[in-house]
N, C-alpha and C positions, 0 to 999 in steps of 0.2 A: 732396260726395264720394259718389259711387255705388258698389254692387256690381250683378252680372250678376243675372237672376233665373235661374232655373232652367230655363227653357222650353227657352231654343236648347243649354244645355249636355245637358238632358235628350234631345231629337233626334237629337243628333250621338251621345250614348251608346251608342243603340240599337243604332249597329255595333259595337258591342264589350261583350262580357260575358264575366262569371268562370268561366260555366259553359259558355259556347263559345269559348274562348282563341283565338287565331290563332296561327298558327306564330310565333315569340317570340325570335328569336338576341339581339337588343339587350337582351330585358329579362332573358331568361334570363342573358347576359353579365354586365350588371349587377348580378342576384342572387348568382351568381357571384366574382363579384370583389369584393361585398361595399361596392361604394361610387357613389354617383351623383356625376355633376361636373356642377354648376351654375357659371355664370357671373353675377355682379352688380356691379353698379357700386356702389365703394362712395360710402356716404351716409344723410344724415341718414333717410329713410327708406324705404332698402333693405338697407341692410347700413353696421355700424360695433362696433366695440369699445369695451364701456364701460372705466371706470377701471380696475373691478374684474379683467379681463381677458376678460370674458363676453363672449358675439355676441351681437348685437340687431339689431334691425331689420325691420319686415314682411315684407318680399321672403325675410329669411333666416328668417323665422319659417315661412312657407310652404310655401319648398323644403322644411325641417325633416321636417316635417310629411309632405310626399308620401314625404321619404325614410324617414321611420319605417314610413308605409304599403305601401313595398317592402321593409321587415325589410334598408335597406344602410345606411350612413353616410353622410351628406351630409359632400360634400369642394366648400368655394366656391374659387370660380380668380376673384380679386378684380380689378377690371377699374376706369381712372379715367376710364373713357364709356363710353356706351350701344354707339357705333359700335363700341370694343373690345368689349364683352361679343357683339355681334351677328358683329365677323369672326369670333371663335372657334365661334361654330355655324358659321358657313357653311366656315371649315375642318377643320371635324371635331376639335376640340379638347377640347370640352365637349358632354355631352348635351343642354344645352337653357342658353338664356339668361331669366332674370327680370326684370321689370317693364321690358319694352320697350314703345314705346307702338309702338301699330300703321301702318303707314303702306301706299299701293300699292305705291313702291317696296321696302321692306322686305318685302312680300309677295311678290314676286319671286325674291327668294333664300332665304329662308326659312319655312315655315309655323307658324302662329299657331296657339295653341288661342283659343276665345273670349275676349273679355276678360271679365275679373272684378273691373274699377276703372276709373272715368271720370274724368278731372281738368279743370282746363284752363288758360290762361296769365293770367296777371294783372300787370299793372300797379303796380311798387311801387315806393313813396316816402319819406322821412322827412316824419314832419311836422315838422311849423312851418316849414317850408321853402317857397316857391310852388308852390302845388298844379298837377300834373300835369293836362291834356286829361280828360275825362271821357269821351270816346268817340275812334274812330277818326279823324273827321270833324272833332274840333276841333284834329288836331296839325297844326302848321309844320312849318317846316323847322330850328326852333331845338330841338324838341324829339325829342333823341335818344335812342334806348335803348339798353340794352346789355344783352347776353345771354352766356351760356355757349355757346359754339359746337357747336350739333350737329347735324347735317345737316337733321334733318327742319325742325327750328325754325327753321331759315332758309330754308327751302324754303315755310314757314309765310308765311312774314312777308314772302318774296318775291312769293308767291300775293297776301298782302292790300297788297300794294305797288302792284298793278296798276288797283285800284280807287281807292287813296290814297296817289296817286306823289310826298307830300311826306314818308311815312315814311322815316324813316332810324333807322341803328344802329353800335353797334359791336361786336365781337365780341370774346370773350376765350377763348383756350382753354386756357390753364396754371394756371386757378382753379378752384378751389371753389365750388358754393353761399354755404358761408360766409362766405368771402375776398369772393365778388360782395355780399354782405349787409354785411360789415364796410366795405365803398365807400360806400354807400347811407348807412349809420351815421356814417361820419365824413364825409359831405359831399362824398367826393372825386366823386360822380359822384350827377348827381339822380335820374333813372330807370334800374330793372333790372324785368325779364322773371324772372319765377321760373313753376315748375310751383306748382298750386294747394294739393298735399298737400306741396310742400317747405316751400312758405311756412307753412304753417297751424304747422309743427314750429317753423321757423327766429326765427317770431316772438317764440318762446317766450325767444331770446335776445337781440333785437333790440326790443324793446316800444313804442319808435317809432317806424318802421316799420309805413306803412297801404297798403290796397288804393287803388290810385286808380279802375283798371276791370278786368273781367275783358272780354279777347279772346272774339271772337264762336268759335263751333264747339268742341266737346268732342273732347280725344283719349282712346285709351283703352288700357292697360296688359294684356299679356297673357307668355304664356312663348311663348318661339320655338324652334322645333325645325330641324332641317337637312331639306333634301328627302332623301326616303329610298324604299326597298321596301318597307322593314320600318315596319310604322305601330306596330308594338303599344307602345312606351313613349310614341308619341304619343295613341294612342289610351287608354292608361292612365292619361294623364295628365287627359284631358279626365274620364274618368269620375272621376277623382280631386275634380278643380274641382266638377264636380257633385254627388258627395258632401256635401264638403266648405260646399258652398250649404245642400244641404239639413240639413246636419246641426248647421247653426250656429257651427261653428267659425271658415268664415271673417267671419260678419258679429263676430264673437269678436275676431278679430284687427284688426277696423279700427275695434272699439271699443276696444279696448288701448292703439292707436296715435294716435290721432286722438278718440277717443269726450268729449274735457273741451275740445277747441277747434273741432269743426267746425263749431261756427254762431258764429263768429271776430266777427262784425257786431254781436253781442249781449254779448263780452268782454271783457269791462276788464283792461286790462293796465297801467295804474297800480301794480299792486301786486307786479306784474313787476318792474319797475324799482326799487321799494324790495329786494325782493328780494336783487336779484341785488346791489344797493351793501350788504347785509347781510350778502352770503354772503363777502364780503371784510372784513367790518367785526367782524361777529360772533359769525359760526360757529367762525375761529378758538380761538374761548376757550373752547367746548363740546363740539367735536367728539372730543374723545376721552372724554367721560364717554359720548355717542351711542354711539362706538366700542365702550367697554369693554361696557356693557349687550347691547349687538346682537350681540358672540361671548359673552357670560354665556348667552342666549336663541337663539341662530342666527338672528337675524332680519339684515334688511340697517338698517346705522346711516343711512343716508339717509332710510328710510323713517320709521325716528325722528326724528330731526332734520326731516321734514318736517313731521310731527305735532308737535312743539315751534315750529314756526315760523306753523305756521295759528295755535297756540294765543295765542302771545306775541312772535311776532319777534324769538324767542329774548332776551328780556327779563324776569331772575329777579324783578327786582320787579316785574311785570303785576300788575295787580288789579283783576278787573271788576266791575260794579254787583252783581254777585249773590252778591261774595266771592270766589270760584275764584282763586287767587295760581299763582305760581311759570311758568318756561317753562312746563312741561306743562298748569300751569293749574285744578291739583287743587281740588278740594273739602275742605271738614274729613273730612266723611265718609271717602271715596276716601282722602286722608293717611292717617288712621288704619287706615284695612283695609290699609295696605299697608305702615304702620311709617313714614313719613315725618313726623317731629318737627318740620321746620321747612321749609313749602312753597316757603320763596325761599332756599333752598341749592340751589344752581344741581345739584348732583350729589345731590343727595336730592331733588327733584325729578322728573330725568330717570330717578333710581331704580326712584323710586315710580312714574312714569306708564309706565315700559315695563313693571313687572311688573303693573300695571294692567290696560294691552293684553294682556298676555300671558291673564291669567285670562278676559279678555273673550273672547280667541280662543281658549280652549279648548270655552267655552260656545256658542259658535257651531252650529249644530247640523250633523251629519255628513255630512247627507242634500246640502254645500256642497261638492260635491268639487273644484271647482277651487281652486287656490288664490290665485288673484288676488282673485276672486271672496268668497275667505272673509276677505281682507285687507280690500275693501271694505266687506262686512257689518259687522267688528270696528270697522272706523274708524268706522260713520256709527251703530253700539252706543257705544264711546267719546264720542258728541258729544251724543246725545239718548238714552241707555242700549237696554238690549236688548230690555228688554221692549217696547218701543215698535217698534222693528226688526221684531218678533217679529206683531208686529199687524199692520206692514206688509205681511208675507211670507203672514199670512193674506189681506187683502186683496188681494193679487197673483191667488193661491191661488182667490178667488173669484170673478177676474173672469177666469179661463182665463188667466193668463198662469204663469212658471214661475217661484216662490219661492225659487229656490237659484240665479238668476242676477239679478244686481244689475242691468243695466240693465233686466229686467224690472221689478224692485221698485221701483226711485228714480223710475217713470211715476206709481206711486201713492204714494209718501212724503205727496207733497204733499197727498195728504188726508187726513191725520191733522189738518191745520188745520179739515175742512169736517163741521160739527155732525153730518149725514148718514151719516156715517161713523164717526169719533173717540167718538160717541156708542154706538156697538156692539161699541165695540173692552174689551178687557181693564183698558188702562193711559191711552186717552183722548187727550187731546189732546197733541199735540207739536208744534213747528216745523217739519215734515218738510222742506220747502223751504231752510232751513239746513243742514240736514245732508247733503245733496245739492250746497251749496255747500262745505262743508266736506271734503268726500269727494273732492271732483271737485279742490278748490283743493289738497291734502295730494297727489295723482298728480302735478300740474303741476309742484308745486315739487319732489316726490322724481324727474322723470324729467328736469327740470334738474341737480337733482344728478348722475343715473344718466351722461347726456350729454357734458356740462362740456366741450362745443365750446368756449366763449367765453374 
């Protein structure tokens, strides 16, 4: 998964600047009115509603984002395909559509700001199942695909059909993603065509389910605007994207979204699937201790329960070689700073280790203002303490990068294991490499939770 660099959105900027505006009716309008209208398809990751009743989504995180940067309110006009979100630009419905991939013909009726995300199509299977063609070149005629119907992808697949006129498919347009993924799951159908950024999510609920091949040629994701006179909220928008590039927020956003699975070839999802037979098995029994603590504290009870679930698979008698007991997994120490008499009471336990996190994440130092970001720190403090965090965030610090963003820091965690290092530090040696697994594994299971497609 790519973003854009800077270069060509920088170019394009040059026609438009803050301090020589263009005559403005649309954007003026908009400021006006007090509201922008985005169009997205909903989905796994573009636009969807968690449990709790929050929006999520990249695509919606984005729009958010531009719309804050026009001081309106983002208003989505939720769309169940790309081709709907794309007729509502081209009838003047909405001011701009998101996360359309680019195409010539879609260029025709609509103008594109650059793109700012590269994906591409892939080939997926269950396993244990007879393994799928490994390239283009080795399908027959027995091996058929099946895709969500949507213009361009068939126009795709039409194109590579000319070259390899034994490809065939089926199509399906009244599903989901998910619905196409729950076929693949139960067997009813052996290959499905997914985008490369849906899969990387979808797998997260499907854990058997493998790449067979990815399709040759990259498409690419960008917002589509109406032809017009008036360029200035297109032209604002581009400089927005460009911003936005340089200022790190969007590479922000697609480590939010994607940043614990996009090297997917190197992830075990084994533990996926325990998982998720736990979260029916076991969570039951705990989840409202999660609950009560996480409105005691404002935190979200998910994100507890995730931290209970890396610690022990929510299992009050755990015991590991070094002593640590209960879900949370406490220490004698830890118990006792926090009043917790008996580590395998499943609700003293989950007591103590949230008011744990809690003190950890006070300590966190201020200079972290994001808050995702300060969630990370606390977890991967939680796992191999803070002082050791604290050494990391120096050595970040000294090698030019930036100490108060986590995927900065977790590059050099891992040398707190290398003499070289760990040897100049304050607090020494630690596992950094764990905790970086532990961090990464406690997001995956809390954004299944957050999810709960399945």
């Amino acid at each position: 998964m790519n973003i854009l660099g800077t270069l060509v959105l920088g170019f394009i900027s040059l026609f438009y600047s803050p301090d020589n505006p263009p005559d403005n009716p649309i954007l003026t309008q908009i400021k006006h009115d007090g509201e922008l209208k985005v169009a997205i398809k909903k989905g796994i990751t573009t636009y969807y509603k968690r449990p709790d009743g929050k929006k999520a989504g990249f695509e919606y995180e984005f729009a958010k984002h531009f719309a804050a940067e026009l001081g309106v309110k983002l208003h989505i006009v939720q769309t169940n395909s790309h081709t709907n979100s794309l007729n509502k630009v081209i009838d003047n419905t909405v001011h701009f559509a998101a996360g359309l991939v680019v195409t010539k013909d879609r260029q025709s009726k609509v103008r594109f700001t650059p793109h700012y995300q590269s994906i591409t199509q892939q080939l997926i299977y269950r396993n244990n199942v007879r393994k799928p063609p490994t390239n283009l070149k080795s399908f027959n005629y027995g091996h058929k695909l099946n895709i969500i119907s949507e213009p361009h992808k068939i126009k795709a697949l039409q194109t590579l059909q000319q070259e390899h006129p034994q490809l065939n498919w089926q199509e399906y347009s009244n599903i989901n993603s998910n619905e196409l993924a729950k076929k693949v799951w139960n067997k009813e159908i052996k290959y499905a065509i997914f985008d490369s950024n849906i899969f990387m999510r979808m797998r997260l609920f499907y854990p058997d389910l493998k790449i067979g091949f990815t399709f040759p040629n990259q498409q690419y994701l960008a917002w589509a605007f109406p032809y017009s006179d008036d360029n200035s909220l297109y032209l604002a928008a581009i400089q927005f994207i460009n911003k936005l590039q340089k200022n790190g927020i969007l590479t922000e956003l697609v480590e939010k979204y994607y940043g614990y699975t996009d090297n997917v070839k190197n992830f075990s999802y084994l533990h996926i699937r325990n998982f998720l037979k736990h979260v029916k098995e076991r969570l039951p029994l705990y989840q409202k201790y999660f609950e009560s603590m996480a409105q005691k504290y404002n935190l979200d009870w998910r994100l507890l329960a995730a931290i209970g679930y890396q610690e022990s698979k929510w299992n009050p008698k755990a015991v590991s070689g070094t002593g640590v007991k209960g879900i949370m997994m406490l220490t004698k120490m830890t118990a006792k700073e926090v009043g917790v008499k008996d580590r395998t009471d499943p609700f003293e336990s989950i007591q103590g280790g949230t008011k744990y996190f809690v003190n950890l994440k006070q300590r966190i130092a201020k200079k972290i203002t994001k808050p995702k970001d300060h969630v990370w720190f606390t977890l991967a403090s939680y796992n191999i303490g803070i002082g050791h965090v604290q050494d990391a965030r120096k050595i970040t610090l000294e090698l030019g990068d930036n100490p108060n963003l986590w995927r900065d820091v977790k590059k050099h965690l891992t040398k707190l294991t290398q003499p070289e290092w760990y040897k100049k530090t304050k607090y020494g040696y630690a596992r950094g490499h764990e905790s970086i697994e532990f961090v990464e594994n406690i997001r995956m299971f809390y954004d299944i939770l957050v999810m709960n497609i399945v």
